[in-house]
ZAMARGU-4260 file (C-alpha; in steps of 0.2 Angstrom, whole numbers, plus 5000, padded with zeros to 4 digits):
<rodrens>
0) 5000/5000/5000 | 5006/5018/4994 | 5000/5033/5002 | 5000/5051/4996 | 5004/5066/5005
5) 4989/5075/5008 | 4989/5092/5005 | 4990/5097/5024 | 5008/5087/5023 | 5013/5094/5007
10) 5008/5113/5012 | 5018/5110/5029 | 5033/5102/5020 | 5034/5115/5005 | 5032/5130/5017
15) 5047/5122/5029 | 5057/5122/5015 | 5052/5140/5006 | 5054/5147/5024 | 5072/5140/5025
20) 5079/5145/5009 | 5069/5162/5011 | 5081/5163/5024 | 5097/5157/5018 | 5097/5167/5002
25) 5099/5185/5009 | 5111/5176/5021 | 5125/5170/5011 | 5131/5188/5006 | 5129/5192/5025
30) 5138/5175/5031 | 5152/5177/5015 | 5158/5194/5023 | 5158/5188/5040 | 5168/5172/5033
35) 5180/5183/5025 | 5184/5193/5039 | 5189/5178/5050 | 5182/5184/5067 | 5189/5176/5081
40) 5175/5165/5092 | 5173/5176/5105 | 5170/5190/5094 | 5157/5178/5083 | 5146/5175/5098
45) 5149/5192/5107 | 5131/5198/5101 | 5121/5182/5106 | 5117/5179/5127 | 5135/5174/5131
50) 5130/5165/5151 | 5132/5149/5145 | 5140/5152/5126 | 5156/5158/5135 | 5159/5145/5148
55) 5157/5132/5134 | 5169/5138/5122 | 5183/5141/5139 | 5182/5124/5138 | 5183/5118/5120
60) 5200/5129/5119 | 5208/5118/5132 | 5202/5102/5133 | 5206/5091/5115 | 5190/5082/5117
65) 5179/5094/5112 | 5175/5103/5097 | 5171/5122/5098 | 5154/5128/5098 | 5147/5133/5081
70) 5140/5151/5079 | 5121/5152/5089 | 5128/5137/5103 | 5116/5125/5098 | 5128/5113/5089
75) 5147/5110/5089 | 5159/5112/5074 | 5164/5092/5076 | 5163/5078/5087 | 5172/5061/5092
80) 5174/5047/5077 | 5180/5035/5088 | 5196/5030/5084 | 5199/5043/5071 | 5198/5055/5084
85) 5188/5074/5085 | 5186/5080/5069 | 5176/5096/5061 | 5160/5091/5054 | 5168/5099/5037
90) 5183/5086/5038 | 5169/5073/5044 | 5164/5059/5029 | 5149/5056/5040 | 5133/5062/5044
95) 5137/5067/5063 | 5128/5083/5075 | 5134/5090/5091 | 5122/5096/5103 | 5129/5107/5117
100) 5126/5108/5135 | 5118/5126/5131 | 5104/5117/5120 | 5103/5104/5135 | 5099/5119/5146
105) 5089/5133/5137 | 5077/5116/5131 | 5078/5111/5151 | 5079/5094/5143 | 5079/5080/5155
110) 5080/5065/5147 | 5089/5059/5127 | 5073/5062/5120 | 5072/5079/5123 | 5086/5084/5114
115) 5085/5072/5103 | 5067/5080/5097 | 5080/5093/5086 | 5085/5080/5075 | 5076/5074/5059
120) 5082/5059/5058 | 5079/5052/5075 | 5062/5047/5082 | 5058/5039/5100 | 5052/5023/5099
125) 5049/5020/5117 | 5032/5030/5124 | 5034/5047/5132 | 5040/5043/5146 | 5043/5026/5148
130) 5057/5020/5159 | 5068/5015/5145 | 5073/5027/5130 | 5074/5016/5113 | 5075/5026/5097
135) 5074/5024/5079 | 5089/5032/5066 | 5089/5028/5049 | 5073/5015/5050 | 5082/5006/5062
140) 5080/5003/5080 | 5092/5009/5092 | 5093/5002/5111 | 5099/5014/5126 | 5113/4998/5125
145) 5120/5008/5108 | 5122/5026/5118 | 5141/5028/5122 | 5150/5036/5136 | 5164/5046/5133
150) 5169/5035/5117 | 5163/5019/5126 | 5150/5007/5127 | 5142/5000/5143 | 5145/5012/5153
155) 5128/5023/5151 | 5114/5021/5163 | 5102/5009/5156 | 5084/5018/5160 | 5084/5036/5156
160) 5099/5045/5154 | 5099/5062/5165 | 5109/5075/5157 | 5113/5086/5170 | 5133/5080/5170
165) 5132/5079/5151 | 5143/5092/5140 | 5137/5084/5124 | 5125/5072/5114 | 5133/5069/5097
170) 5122/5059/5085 | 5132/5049/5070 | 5120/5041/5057 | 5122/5025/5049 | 5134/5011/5055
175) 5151/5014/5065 | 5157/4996/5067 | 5175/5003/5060 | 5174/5017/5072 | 5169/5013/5089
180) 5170/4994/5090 | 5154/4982/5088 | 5140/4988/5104 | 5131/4976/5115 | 5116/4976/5102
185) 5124/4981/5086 | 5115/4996/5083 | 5114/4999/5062 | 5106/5016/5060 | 5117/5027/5069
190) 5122/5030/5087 | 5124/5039/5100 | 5138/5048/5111 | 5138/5058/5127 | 5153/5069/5132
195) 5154/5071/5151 | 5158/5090/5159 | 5173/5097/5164 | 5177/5110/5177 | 5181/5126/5165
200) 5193/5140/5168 | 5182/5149/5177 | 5173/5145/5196 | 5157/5138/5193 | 5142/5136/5208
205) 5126/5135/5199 | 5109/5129/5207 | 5094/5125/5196 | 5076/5124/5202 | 5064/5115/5192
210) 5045/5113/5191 | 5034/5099/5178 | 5019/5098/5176 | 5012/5086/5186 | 5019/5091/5201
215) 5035/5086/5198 | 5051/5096/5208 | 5065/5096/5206 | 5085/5104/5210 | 5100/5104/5202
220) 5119/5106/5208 | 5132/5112/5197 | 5149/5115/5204 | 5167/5116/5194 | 5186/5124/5201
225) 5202/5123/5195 | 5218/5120/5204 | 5236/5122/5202 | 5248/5135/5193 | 5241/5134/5174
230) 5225/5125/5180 | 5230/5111/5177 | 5220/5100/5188 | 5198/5101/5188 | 5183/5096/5198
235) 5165/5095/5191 | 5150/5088/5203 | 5132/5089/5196 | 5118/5084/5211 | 5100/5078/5205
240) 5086/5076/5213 | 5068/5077/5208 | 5052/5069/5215 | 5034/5070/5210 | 5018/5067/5201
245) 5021/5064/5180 | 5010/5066/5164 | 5004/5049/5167 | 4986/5051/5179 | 4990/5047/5196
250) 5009/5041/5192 | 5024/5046/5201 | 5044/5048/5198 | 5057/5049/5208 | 5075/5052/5202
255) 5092/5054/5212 | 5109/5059/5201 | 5125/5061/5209 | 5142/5063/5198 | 5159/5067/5197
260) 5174/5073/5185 | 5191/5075/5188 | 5204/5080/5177 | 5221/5084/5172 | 5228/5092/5156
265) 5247/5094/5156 | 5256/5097/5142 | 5258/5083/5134 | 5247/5071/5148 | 5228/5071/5149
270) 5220/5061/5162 | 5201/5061/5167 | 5191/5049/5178 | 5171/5051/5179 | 5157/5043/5191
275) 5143/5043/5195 | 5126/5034/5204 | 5110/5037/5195 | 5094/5030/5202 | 5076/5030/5195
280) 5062/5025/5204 | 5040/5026/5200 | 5025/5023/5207 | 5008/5019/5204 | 5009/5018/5184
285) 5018/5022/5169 | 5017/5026/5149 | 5010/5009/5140 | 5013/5003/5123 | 4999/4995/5113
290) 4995/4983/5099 | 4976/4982/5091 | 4964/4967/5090 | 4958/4972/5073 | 4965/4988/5068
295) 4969/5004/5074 | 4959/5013/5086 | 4959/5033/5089 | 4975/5036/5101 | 4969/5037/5122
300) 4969/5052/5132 | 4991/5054/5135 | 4987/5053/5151 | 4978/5037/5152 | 4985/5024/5165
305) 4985/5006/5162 | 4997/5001/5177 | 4988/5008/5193 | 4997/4999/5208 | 5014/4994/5198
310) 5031/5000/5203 | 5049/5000/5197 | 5066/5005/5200 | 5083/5004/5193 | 5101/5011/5198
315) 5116/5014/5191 | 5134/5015/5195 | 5149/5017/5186 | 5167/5023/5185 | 5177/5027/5169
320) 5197/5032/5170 | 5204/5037/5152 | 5221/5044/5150 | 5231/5051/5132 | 5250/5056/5133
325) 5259/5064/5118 | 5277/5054/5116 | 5279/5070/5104 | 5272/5083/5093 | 5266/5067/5082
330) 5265/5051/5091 | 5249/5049/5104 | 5247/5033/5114 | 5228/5035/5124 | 5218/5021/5136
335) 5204/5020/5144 | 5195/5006/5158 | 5178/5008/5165 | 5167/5000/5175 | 5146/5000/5176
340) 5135/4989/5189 | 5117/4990/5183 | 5102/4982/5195 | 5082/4984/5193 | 5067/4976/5199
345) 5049/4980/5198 | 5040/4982/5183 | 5056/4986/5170 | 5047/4983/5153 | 5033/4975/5146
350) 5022/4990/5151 | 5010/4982/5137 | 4992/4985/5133 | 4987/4970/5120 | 4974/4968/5109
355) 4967/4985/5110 | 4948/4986/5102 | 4935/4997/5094 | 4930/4998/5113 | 4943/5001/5122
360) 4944/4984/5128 | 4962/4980/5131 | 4973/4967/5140 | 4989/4969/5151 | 5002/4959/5156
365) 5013/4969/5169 | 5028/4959/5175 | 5037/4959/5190 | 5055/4960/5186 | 5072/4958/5193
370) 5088/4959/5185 | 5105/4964/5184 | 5123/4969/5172 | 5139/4970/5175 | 5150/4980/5162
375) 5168/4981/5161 | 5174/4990/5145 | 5193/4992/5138 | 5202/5002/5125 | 5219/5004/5121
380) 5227/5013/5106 | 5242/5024/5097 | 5242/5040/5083 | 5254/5043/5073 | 5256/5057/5062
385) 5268/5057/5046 | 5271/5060/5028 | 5277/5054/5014 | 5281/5065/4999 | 5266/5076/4998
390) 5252/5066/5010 | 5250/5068/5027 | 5244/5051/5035 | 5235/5049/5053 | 5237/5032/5055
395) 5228/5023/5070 | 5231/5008/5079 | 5216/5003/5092 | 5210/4991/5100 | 5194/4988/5113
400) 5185/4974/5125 | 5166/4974/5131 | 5164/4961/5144 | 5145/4960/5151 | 5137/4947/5163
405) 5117/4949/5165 | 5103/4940/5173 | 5084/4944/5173 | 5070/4932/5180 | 5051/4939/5180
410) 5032/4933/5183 | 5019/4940/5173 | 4997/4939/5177 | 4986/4946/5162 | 4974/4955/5169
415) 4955/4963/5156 | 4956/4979/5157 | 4949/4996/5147 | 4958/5010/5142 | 4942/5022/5146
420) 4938/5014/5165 | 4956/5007/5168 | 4959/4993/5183 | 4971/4991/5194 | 4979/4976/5186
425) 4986/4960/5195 | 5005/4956/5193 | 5015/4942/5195 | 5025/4938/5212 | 5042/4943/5214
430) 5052/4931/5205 | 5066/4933/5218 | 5083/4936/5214 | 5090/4936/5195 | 5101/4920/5191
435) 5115/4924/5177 | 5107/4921/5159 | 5119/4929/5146 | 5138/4932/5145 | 5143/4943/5130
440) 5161/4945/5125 | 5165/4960/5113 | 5183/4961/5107 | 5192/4970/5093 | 5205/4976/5083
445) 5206/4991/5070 | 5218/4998/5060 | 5212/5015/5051 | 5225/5027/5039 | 5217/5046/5038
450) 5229/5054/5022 | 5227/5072/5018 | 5232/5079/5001 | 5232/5097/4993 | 5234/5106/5011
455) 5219/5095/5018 | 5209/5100/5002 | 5207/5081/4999 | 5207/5067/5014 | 5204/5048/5010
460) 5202/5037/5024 | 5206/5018/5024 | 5202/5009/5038 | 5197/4989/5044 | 5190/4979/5060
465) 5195/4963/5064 | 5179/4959/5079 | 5176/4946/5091 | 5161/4942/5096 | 5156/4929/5109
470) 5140/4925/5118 | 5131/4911/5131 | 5114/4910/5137 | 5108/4900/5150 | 5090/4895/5158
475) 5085/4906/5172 | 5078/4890/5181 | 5090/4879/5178 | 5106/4889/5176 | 5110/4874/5160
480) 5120/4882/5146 | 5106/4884/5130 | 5115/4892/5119 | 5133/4899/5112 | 5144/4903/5099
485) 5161/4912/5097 | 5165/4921/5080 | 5173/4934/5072 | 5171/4945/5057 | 5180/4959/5048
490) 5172/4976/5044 | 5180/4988/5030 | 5178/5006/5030 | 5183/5018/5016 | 5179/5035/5018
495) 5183/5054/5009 | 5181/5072/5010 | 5184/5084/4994 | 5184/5103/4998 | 5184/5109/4978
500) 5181/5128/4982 | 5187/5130/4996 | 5184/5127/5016 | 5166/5133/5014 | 5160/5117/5005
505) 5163/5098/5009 | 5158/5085/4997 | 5160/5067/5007 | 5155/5050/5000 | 5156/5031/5012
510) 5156/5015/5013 | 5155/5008/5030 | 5148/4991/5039 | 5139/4986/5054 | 5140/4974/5063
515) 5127/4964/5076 | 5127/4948/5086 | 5117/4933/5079 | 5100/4931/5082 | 5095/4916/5093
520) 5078/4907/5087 | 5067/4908/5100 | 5050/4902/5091 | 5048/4887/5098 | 5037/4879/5085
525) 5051/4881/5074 | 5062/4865/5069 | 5080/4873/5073 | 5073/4880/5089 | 5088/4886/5100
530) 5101/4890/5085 | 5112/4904/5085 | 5117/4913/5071 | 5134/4921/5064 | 5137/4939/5070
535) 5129/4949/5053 | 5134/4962/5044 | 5125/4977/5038 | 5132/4992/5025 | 5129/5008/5020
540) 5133/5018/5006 | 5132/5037/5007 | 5136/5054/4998 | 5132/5070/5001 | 5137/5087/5003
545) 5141/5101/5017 | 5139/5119/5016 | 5146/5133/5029 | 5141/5152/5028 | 5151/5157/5042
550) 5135/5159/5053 | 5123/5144/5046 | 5127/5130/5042 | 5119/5114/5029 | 5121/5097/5027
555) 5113/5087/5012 | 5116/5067/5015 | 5110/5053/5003 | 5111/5034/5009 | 5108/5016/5009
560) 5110/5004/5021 | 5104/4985/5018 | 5104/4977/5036 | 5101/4955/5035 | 5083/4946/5044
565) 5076/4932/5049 | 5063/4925/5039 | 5054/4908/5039 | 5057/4894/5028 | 5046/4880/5024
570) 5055/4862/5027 | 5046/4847/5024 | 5030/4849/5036 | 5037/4861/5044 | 5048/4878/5044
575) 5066/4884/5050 | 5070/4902/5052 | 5085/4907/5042 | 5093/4926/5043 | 5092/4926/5025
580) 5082/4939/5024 | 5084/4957/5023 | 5080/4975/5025 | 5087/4991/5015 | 5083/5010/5018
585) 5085/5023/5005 | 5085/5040/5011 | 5090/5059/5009 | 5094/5069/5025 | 5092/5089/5026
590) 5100/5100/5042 | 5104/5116/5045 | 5109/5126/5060 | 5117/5144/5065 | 5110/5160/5067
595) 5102/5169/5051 | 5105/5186/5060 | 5113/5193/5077 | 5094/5189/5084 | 5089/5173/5076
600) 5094/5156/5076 | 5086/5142/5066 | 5089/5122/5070 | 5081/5105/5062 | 5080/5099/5046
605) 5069/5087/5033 | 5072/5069/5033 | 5066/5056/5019 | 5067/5039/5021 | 5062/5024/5008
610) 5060/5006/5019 | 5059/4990/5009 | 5058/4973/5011 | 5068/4967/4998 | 5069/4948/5004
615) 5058/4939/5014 | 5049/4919/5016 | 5043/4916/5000 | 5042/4934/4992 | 5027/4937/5006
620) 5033/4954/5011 | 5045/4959/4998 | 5043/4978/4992 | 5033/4981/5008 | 5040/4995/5020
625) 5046/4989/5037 | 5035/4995/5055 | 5040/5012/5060 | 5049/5020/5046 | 5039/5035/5040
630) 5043/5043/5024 | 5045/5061/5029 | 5051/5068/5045 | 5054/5086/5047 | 5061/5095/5063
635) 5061/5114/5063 | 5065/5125/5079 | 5069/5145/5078 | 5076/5156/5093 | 5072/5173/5094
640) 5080/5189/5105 | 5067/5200/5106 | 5073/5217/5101 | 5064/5226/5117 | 5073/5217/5130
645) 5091/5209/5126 | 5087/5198/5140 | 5071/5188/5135 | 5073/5176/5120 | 5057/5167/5114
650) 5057/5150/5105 | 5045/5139/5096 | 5047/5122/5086 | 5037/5112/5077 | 5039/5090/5072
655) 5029/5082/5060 | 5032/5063/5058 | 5021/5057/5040 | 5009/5039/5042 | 5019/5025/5045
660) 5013/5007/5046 | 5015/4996/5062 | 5016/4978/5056 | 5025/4970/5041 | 5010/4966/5032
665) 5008/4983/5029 | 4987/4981/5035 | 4988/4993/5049 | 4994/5011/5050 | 4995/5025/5060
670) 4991/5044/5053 | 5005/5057/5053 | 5006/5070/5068 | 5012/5089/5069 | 5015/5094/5087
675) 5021/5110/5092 | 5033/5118/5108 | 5035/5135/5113 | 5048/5142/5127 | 5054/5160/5134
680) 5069/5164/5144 | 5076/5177/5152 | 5093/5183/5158 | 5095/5195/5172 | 5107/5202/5187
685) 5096/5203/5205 | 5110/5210/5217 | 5125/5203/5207 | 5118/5185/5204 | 5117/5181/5185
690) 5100/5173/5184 | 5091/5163/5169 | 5072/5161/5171 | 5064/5148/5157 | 5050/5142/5152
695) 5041/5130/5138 | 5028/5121/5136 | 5029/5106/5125 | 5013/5099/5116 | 5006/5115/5117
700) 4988/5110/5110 | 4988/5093/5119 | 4988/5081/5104 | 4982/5063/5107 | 4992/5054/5095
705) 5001/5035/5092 | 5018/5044/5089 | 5027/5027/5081 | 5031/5010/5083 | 5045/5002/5092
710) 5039/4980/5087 | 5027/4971/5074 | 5009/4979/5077 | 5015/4991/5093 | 5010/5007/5092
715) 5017/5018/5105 | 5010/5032/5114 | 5013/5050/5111 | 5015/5062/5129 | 5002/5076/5138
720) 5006/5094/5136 | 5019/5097/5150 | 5024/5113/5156 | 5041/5115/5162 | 5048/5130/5172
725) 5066/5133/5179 | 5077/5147/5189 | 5096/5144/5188 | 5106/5156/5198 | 5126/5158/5195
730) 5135/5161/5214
</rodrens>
């Protein structure tokens, strides 16, 4: 089944898109001049509410980690590529945005998902808050297991995220297998990085209070000092805590963050070592997911409450040393160790309402859960820079290990229920303690060579994986070993970067693979019931081509990316499952970001994506599109410094996410959305304390909506209107 875009979608796409080149025409003469003139950063950003812009780019001039901030503080100039280091998104053959702590704080995001709202290409595939964030890049599912720390895997807390002790959340679409190693759950469509804060050059003692709608309140701790003759040595703490009533009727959260950052940056030695303890805990309900009985219903109130009575909780803890030391001017050896212990109990997941009908009849199965995971994660690696005649090579020697042990046991009741007169459903016991049921061994080698030509005018980058992957599962009851393998694969990666007029315009193209544990056949009507496949590889290809005014900046990608499945095959009288099948997405990505004048910014972007089956059990679905890939999604955010008062800055941003259908068969879909946020903030001095009032409201007509699909005929559960309204106060 094809659908059009009705003319509602075509009007919204078509004036996105005039609105954007309306502003970019009369801004390339403007951002040419300002280009030419080569202002430093400071100057760049001196006309724009410096609070936070200036303590972020202190930072980015001394610490080699980070990129500096891009005109307007939204985004960064670059980000981390892993092993090929921190690059410029001009000298970047990827697809990869920056968000900075000042987006995390003018947004007052709380979770991923709330600054991941900027980006066209990403959409949440868990519901509005749910206790695990899952997202969707590319067409493809991505797990909070693909969301890195500092460069590594593992280490990230496995329910929501907070971001208070965040610097940056850098997005890379499309594979990374060459680049950061294989993660826990081989995540295809992109992933996901966050850079811990550092203590800048200045004294920082900020306090945040924090009110949501709901009744949920909340304070933050911000404190960061230098010490020694040059500064030489930093502290950063962040303190959370927030407790309260959520979106969900009658429901209750309660979170707890406590962190730390210590570094040292000599000369030539850079050592840091983070930890922190992040707890989550809610009460009386949460967010549901829901599949239909016979086709799609009108989405619930948002604030509807399936799970009366249920609780969860998890916890975090984790701590991550990671040290570089210059032998000279061109030779860098760096390493890194961490550590993350991961426990939950209640109800985790499976927050399901099934069978959902015309009448709101529904079914739920909440599960009483308890598990656990213990990480330990390892890199290792060396730099050299050389040449040889006229081409400067980076050439790269790493290495990494990601060992995790898990266990998870859980009882389940069903229970009848309605979504317009909810019950307080039954659950299962406590299961008691979780035994061990999975092992996962993650090891790898790479060798990558970065060579520049023409005074950096053209880079080529060559680079190879040689990946490990090891696994074992074992029965919860019995503790018997059902299943394991132990095999390895090689990933390629070619990359380039062509700058033909100059450092304003970038044309990249790549080819890069994925890579993803086996699959385990878990049907149990199936005849090779219990077998595990090879590790799989997926690829992309993509092109595309980068554009910088100076000011504003664009980036136009095109892709492919063909990812193996598992499909059914008829045998005798009856079927294996084979991973013969497979699944490609075709797309072209638009963003842009920057300021369009000294009172404007503009962030988003337009994101087109082509799903297919291409092969499946006897040709069934072939040519279908896959659940939860929507053709068209379109991010578009504008900032606005209100000429009467340069301290009030107004904000507004608008997603739209087209139909998209919600089982293979392609019988069920849901309709497209549009929903829009407004905010305001104001900066101020009440007897010499800086002091930043904010406020938004998200949802801001209250839209009931099934925002996308995260599994085969799921439909997941767009949030309320929520108000949110802070105070931060610099001492």
């Amino acid at each position: 089944m094809k659908r059009k875009l009705s003319r509602t979608e075509k009007s919204l796409l078509y004036a996105l898109l005039g609105s954007s080149l309306f502003w970019q025409m009369p801004y390339a003469a403007y951002a040419a001049e300002e280009t030419a003139t080569e202002q430093p950063a400071e100057k760049q950003t001196e006309p724009l509410a410096t609070f936070a812009l200036e303590r972020v780019e202190v930072i980015a001039k001394r610490d080699k980690t980070l990129s500096p901030v891009y005109t307007g503080g939204q985004v960064a100039r670059g980000g981390g590529l892993g092993l090929l280091g921190n690059k410029d998104f001009m000298d970047t053959p990827f697809n990869l945005t920056s968000y900075t702590v000042q987006t995390i704080e003018d947004q007052q995001a709380r979770t991923l998902y709330d600054v991941l709202r900027n980006d066209p290409s990403v959409r949440y595939a868990s519901s509005d808050g749910h206790i695990r964030e899952n997202f969707n890049i590319r067409g493809f599912t991505i797990t909070a297991e693909e969301v890195a720390f500092d460069g590594m895997y593992g280490l990230v807390p496995k329910s929501h995220t907070p971001l208070e002790f965040v610097e940056r959340v850098e997005v890379l679409k499309g594979p990374s297998a060459l680049l950061n190693g294989m993660s826990p759950n081989g995540g295809v469509g992109g992933s996901i990085n966050l850079m811990p804060k550092r203590a800048g050059d200045e004294p920082l003692t900020r306090l945040t209070t924090d009110y949501t709608s709901g009744s949920q309140w909340g304070g933050h701790i911000d404190i960061g000092r230098r010490f020694g003759e040059d500064n030489e040595w930093g502290i950063r703490f962040n303190g959370v805590y927030r407790d309260g009533e959520t979106g969900v009727e009658d429901a209750s959260k309660k979170q707890t963050l406590a962190s730390v950052g210590l570094d040292y940056r000599g000369e030539r030695w850079r050592v840091s070592l983070d930890a922190y303890t992040s707890k989550e805990k809610y009460e009386n309900g949460s967010p549901s997911n829901y599949s239909f009985a016979d086709g799609v219903v009108s989405a619930p109130d948002n604030k509807t409450n399936l799970m009366r009575g249920i609780w969860g909780e998890t916890k975090s803890e984790a701590i991550l040393l990671k040290t570089e030391y210059d032998m000279n001017d061109n030779l860098s050896v760096y390493a890194g160790i961490g550590k993350q212990k991961h426990t939950y109990a209640g109800n985790y997941i499976g927050n399901h309402g099934l069978n959902l009908d015309a009448q709101g009849n529904v079914t739920v199965f909440p599960a009483f859960h308890r598990g656990y995971g213990d990480t330990i994660s390892s890199e290792v690696g060396v730099r050299n820079k050389f040449q040889t005649g006229n081409v400067q090579h980076q050439l790269v020697l790493s290495a990494n290990a990601l060992d995790i042990e898990s266990g998870t046991h859980f009882n389940r009741i069903s229970t009848s229920s309605n979504i317009y007169d909810p019950v307080t459903p039954a659950w299962g016991a406590d299961p008691g303690s979780a035994p061990k049921t999975a092992e996962t061994k993650l090891s790898s080698i790479a060798l990558a060579d970065t060579l520049s030509f023409n005074e950096d005018k053209v880079q080529f980058t060559l680079g190879v994986r040689r990946q490990n992957v090891h696994t074992k599962s074992f029965n919860a009851s019995t503790g018997n070993l059902t299943a394991k393998y132990d095999e390895s694969a090689t990933t390629p990666a070619v990359a380039l970067v062509v700058k033909p007029w100059g450092a304003n315009v970038s044309l990249y193209a790549n080819y890069i693979e994925g890579l993803s544990k086996g699959s385990e056949v878990t049907d149990t009507n199936a005849l090779n019931y219990g077998e595990v496949f090879k590790p799989f590889k997926s690829k992309q290809y993509e092109f595309g081509v980068k554009w910088d005014l100076g000011k504003f900046a664009n980036t136009l990608s095109f892709y492919q990316i063909e990812k193996p499945s598992l499909v059914d095959v008829a045998q005798g009288s009856g079927y294996i499952v084979s991973d013969d099948g497979e699944q490609r997405s075709r797309g072209i990505e638009w963003s842009a970001f920057g300021v369009i004048n000294d009172k404007v910014r503009l962030l988003g972007g337009i994101a087109f994506t082509r799903g297919k089956y291409t092969k499946t059990e006897d040709g069934l679905y072939e040519g279908n599109t896959p659940f939860g890939v929507p053709k068209y999604q379109i991010n578009l955010g504008a900032e606005w410094d209100t000429p009467w008062n340069p301290g009030l800055t107004l904000s507004a941003r608008a997603v739209y996410t087209s139909s998209q259908y919600i089982n293979s068969a392609n019988t069920m879909s849901i309709p497209s959305w549009v929903r829009y946020d407004i905010g305001a903030r104001y900066k101020t001095v009440i007897n010499k304390t800086p002091i930043t009032y904010r406020a938004s409201v998200e949802n801001l007509f209250n839209k009931n909506y099934w925002s996308g699909s995260f599994s085969n005929n799921y439909a997941t559960l767009g949030g309320p209107r929520t108000f949110k309204l802070s105070a931060t106060m610099d001492f």
